[in-house]
C-alpha positions as CSV (number, residue, x, y, z in Angstrom):
1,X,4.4,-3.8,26.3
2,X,5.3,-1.9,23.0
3,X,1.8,-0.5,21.2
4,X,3.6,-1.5,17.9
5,X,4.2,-4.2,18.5
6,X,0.8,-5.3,19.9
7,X,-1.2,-7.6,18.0
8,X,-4.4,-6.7,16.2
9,X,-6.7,-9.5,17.0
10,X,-9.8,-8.3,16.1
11,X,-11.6,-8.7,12.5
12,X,-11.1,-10.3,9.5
13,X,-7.4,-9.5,9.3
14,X,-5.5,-10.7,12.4
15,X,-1.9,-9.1,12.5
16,X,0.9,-10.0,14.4
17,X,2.1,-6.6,15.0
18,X,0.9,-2.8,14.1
19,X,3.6,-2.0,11.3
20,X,2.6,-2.1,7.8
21,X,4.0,-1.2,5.0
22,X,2.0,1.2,2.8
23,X,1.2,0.8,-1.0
24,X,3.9,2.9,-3.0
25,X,4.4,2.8,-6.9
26,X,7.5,0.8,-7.9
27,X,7.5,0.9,-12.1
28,X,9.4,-2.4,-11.8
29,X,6.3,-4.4,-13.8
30,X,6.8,-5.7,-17.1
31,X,5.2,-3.3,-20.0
32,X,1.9,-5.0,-19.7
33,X,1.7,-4.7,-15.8
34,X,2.5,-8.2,-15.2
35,X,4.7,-8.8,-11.9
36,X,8.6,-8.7,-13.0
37,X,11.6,-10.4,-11.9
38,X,12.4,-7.0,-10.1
39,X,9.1,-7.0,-8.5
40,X,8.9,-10.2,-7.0
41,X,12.6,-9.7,-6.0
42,X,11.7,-5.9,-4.7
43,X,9.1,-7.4,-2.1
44,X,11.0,-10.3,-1.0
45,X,13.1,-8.2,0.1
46,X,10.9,-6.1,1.8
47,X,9.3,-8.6,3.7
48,X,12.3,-10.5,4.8
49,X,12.1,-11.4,8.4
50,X,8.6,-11.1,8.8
51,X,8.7,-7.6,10.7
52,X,5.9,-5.7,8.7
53,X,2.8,-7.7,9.6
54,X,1.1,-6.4,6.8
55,X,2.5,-4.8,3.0
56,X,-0.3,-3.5,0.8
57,X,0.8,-3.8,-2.7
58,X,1.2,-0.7,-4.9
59,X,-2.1,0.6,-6.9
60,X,-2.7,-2.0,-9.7
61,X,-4.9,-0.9,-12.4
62,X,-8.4,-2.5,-13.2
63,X,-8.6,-1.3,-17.0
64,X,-6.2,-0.3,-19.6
65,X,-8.5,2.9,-19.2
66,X,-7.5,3.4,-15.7
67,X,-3.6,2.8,-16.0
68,X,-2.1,5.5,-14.3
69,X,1.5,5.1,-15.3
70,X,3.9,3.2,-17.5
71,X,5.0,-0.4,-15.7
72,X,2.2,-0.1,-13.1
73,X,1.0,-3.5,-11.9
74,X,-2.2,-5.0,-13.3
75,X,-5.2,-6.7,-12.3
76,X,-7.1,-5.7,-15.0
77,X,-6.9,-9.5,-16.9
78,X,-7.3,-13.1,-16.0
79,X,-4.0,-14.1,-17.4
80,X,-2.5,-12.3,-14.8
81,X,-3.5,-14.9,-11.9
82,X,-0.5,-17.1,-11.8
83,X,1.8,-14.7,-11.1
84,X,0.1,-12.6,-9.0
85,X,0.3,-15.7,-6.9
86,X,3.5,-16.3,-7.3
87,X,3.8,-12.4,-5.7
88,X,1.5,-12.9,-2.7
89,X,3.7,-16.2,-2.2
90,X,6.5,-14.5,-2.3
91,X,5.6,-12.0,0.9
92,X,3.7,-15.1,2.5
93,X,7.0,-17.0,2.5
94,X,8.8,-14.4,4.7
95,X,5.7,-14.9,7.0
96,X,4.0,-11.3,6.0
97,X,0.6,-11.0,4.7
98,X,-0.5,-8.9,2.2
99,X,-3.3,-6.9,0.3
100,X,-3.5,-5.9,-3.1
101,X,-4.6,-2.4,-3.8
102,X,-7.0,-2.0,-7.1
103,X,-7.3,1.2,-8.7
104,X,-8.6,3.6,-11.7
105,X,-7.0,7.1,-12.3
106,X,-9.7,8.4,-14.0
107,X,-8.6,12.1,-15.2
108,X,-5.0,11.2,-14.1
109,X,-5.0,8.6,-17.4
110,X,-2.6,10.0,-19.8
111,X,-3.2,9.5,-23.1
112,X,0.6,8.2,-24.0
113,X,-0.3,5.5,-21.4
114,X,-3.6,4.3,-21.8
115,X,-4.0,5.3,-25.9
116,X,-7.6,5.9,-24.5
117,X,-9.5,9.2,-23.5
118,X,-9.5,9.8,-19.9
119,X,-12.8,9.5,-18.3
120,X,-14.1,11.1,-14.9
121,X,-17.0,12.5,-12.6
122,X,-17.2,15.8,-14.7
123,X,-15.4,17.1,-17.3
124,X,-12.8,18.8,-14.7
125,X,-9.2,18.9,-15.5
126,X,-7.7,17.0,-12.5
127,X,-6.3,19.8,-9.9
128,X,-3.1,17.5,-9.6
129,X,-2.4,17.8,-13.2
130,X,-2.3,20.2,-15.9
131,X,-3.9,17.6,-18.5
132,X,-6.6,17.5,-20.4
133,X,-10.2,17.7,-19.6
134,X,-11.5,13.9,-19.2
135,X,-14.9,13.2,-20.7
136,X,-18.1,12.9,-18.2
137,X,-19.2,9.5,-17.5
138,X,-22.9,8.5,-18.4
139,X,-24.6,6.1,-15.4
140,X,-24.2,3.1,-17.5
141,X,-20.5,3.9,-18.0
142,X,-19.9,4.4,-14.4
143,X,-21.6,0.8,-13.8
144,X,-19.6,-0.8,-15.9
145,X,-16.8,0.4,-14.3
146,X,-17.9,-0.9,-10.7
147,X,-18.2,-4.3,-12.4
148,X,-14.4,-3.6,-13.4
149,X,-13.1,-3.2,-10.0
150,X,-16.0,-6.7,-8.8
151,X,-13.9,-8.4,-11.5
152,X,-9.9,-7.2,-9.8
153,X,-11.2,-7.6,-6.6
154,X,-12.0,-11.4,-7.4
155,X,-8.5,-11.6,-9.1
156,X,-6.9,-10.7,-6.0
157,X,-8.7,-13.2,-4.1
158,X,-8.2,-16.2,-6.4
159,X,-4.5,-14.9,-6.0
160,X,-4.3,-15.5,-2.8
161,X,-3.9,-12.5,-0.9
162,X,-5.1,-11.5,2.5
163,X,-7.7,-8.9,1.0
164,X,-8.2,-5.9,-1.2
165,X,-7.8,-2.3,-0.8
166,X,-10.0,-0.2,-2.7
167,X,-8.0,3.3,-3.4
168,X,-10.1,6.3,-3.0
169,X,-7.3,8.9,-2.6
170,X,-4.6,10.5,-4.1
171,X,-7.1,12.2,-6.7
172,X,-7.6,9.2,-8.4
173,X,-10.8,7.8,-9.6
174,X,-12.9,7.6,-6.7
175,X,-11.4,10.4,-4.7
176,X,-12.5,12.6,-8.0
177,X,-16.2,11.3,-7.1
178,X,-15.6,12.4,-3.8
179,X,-14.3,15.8,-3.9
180,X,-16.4,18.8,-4.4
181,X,-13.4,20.2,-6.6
182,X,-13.7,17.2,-9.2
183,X,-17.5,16.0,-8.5
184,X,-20.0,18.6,-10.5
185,X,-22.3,16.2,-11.4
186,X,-26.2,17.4,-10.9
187,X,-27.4,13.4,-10.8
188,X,-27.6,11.5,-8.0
189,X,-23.4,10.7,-8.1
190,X,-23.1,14.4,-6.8
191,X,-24.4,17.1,-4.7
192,X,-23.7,16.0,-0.9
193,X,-21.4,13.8,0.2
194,X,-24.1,10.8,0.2
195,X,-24.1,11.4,-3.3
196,X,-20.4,11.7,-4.3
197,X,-20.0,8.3,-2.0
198,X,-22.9,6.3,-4.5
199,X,-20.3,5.0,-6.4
200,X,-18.2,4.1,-3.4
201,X,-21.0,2.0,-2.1
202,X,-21.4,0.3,-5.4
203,X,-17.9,-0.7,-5.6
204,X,-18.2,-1.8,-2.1
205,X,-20.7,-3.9,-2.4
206,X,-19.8,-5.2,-5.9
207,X,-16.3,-6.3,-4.5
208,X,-18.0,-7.7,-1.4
209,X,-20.0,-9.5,-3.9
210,X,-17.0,-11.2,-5.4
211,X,-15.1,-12.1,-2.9
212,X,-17.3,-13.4,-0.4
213,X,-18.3,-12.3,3.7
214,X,-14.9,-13.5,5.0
215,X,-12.3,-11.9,2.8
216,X,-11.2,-8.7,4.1
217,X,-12.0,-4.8,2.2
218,X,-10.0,-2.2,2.9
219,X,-10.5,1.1,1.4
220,X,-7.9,4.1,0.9
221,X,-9.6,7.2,2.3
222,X,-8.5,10.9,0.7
223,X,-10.0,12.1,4.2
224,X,-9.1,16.0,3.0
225,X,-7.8,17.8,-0.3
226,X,-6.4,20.8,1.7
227,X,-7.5,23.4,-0.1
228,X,-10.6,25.7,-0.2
229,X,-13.9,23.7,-1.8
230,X,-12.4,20.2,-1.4
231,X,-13.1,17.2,1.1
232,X,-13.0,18.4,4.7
233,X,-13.0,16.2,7.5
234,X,-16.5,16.7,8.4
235,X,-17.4,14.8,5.1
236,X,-14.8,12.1,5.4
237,X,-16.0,11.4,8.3
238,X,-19.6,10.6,7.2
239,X,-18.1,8.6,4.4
240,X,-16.1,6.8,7.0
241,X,-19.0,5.1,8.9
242,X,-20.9,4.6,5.4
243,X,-17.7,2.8,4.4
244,X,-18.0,0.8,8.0
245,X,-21.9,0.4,7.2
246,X,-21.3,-0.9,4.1
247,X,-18.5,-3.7,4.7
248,X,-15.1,-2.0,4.8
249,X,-13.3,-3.8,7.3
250,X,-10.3,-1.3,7.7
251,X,-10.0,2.7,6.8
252,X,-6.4,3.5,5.8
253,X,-5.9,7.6,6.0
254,X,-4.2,9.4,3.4
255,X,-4.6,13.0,1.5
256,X,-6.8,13.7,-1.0
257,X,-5.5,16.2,-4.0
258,X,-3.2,17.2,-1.9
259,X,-1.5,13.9,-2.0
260,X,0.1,11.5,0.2
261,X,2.6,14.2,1.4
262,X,-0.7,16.5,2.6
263,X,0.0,20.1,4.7
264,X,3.0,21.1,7.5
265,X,4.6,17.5,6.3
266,X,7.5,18.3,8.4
267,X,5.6,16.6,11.0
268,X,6.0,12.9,11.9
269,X,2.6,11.6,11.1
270,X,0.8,14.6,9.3
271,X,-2.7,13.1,8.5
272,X,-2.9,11.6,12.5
273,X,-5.3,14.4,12.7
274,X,-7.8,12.9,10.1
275,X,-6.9,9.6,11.0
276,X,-8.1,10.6,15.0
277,X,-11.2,11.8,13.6
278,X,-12.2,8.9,11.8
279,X,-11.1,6.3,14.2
280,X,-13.7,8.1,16.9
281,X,-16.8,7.3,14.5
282,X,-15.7,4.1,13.3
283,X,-14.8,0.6,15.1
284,X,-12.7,-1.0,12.5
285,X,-9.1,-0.5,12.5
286,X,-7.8,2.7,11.3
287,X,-4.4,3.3,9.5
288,X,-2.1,6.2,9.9
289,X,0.3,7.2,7.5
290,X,2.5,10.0,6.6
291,X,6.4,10.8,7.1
292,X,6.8,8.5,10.3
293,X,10.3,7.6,10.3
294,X,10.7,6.7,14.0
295,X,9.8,3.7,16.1
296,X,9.0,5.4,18.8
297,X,7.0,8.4,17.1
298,X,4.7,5.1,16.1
299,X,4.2,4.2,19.2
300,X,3.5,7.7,20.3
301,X,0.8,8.0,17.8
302,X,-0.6,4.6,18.8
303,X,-0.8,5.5,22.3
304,X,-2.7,8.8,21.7
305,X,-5.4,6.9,19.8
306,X,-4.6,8.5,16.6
307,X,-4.5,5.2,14.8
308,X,-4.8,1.4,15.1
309,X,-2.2,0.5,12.6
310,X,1.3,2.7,11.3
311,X,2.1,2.3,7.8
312,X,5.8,3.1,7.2
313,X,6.5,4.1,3.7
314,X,9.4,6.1,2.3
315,X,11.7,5.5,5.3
316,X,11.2,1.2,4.6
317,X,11.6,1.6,1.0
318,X,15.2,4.0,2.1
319,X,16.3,1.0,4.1
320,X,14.6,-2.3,4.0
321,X,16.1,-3.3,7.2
322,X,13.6,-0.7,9.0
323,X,11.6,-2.9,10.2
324,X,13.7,-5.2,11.9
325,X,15.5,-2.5,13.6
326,X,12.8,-0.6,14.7
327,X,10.8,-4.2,16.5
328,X,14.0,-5.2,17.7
329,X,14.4,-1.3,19.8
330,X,11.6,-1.8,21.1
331,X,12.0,-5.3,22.4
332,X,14.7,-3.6,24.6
């Protein structure tokens, strides 16, 4: 029996098979972030067939504050309901489910975007960017943006989607709380890593909050920035099992600031060494990304207990019939 193809029967999100399809920016929204003909006909297409069990929907952004970049998708207003229904339908049809992925950039806000001043941890210019220096959030500011992802993540359920995915990577938002290279804050939202993963457990619990004890949480793990000072391993993997504690029901691996294309990426599966950390000190389901482009490398990597899921990015979005070669190989 294939390891992809395997089903993963355990918790909240039961999945026919172990391919999903990672969240990757598309720019195909309308100007306001609202889903677009393009979109809508972008992941049809992707999910044709039903071979990706699961496709996590590219970040959306929770406030015009935290729009990262011109025709993102939004989840940041009410109005958008209906048609993010009609986008989760859409991916249902083709028997797929899906998550929606809610995000703020926090100093990766532009200006020209957002016509707002970026905000952040400290006021550190974000190592991924030469921008400006964001403006330190007070407690009560940081609050009020945990009640903006509550309010998303209840969008995305009243959608009707298959769960959220909280994005803590990248060098976005929360990854900025969790690095040591971003996070210089002296209060209790800094110092160790239990206090740069407050805020984390506030979201978590906020969203959890919203969308009730049977809708699955993901969350988006920058498990190491790669670099000198930043997250290590040793802290993600602390985070991890708070994440676990708290009510994530699935880790998904990634970089930190060093990205989603992280160190030596000439490698098939170049975070499977974060992602076997994690997945010893946690029992939910951990996902593995990162330049796999073979069938049979995902299976490799599921049989070596790196991961419990394989998302497939860049080489699905290349050829959308990916999928459906790759499960019918290893049918063989």
């Amino acid at each position: 029996m294939s390891y992809l193809l395997t089903p993963l029967k355990n918790g909240k999100l039961p999945l026919k098979n172990r391919l999903i399809m990672p969240p990757m920016a598309t720019a195909k929204c309308e100007e306001d972030g609202k889903p677009s003909k393009a979109l809508f006909g972008y992941y049809d297409e992707k999910s044709r067939g039903g071979y990706i069990s699961l496709i996590i929907i590219e970040h959306s952004f929770i406030s015009q504050q935290g729009k990262a970049s011109e025709r993102q998708l939004s989840a940041a207003d009410d109005s958008l309901i209906d048609s993010l229904k009609e986008l989760a339908d859409t991916i249902h049809k083709n028997g797929t489910k899906t998550v929606m992925q809610i995000n703020h950039s926090g100093s990766a806000a532009k200006y020209e975007v957002t016509g707002m001043d970026a905000v952040a941890p400290s006021a550190v210019v974000n190592p991924r960017l030469s921008g400006t220096v964001p403006k330190e959030l007070t407690k009560e500011e940081i609050k009020a943006i945990v009640e903006e992802f509550k309010a998303a993540a209840y969008r995305v359920k009243m959608a009707g989607f298959d769960g959220v995915e909280i994005h803590s990577a990248h060098g976005y938002f929360l990854n900025q709380f969790l690095s040591p290279l971003t996070n210089k804050r002296t209060d209790e939202y800094g110092g160790n890593i239990h206090g740069r993963i407050k805020i984390h457990l506030e979201v978590i619990k906020a969203v959890r909050e919203a969308v009730g004890e049977d809708f699955p949480i993901l969350l988006r793990l920058g498990a190491s920035d790669s670099v000198e000072g930043g997250t290590d391993i040793a802290d993600s993997k602390t985070a991890a099992m708070e994440f676990e504690k708290s009510g994530v029901d699935i880790i998904d691996i990634s970089g930190g600031f060093c990205g989603f294309t992280g160190p030596g990426t000439g490698e098939q599966g170049y975070f499977s060494e974060l992602s076997e950390a994690i997945k010893k000190v946690v029992s939910v389901p951990v996902i593995l990304t990162g330049g796999i482009t073979e069938a049979q490398t995902a299976e490799k990597l599921l049989a070596d207990g790196k991961a419990d899921l394989i998302g497939v990015g860049r080489a699905i979005l290349s050829d959308s019939d990916w999928a459906k070669k790759a499960v019918e190989s290893l049918k063989l």
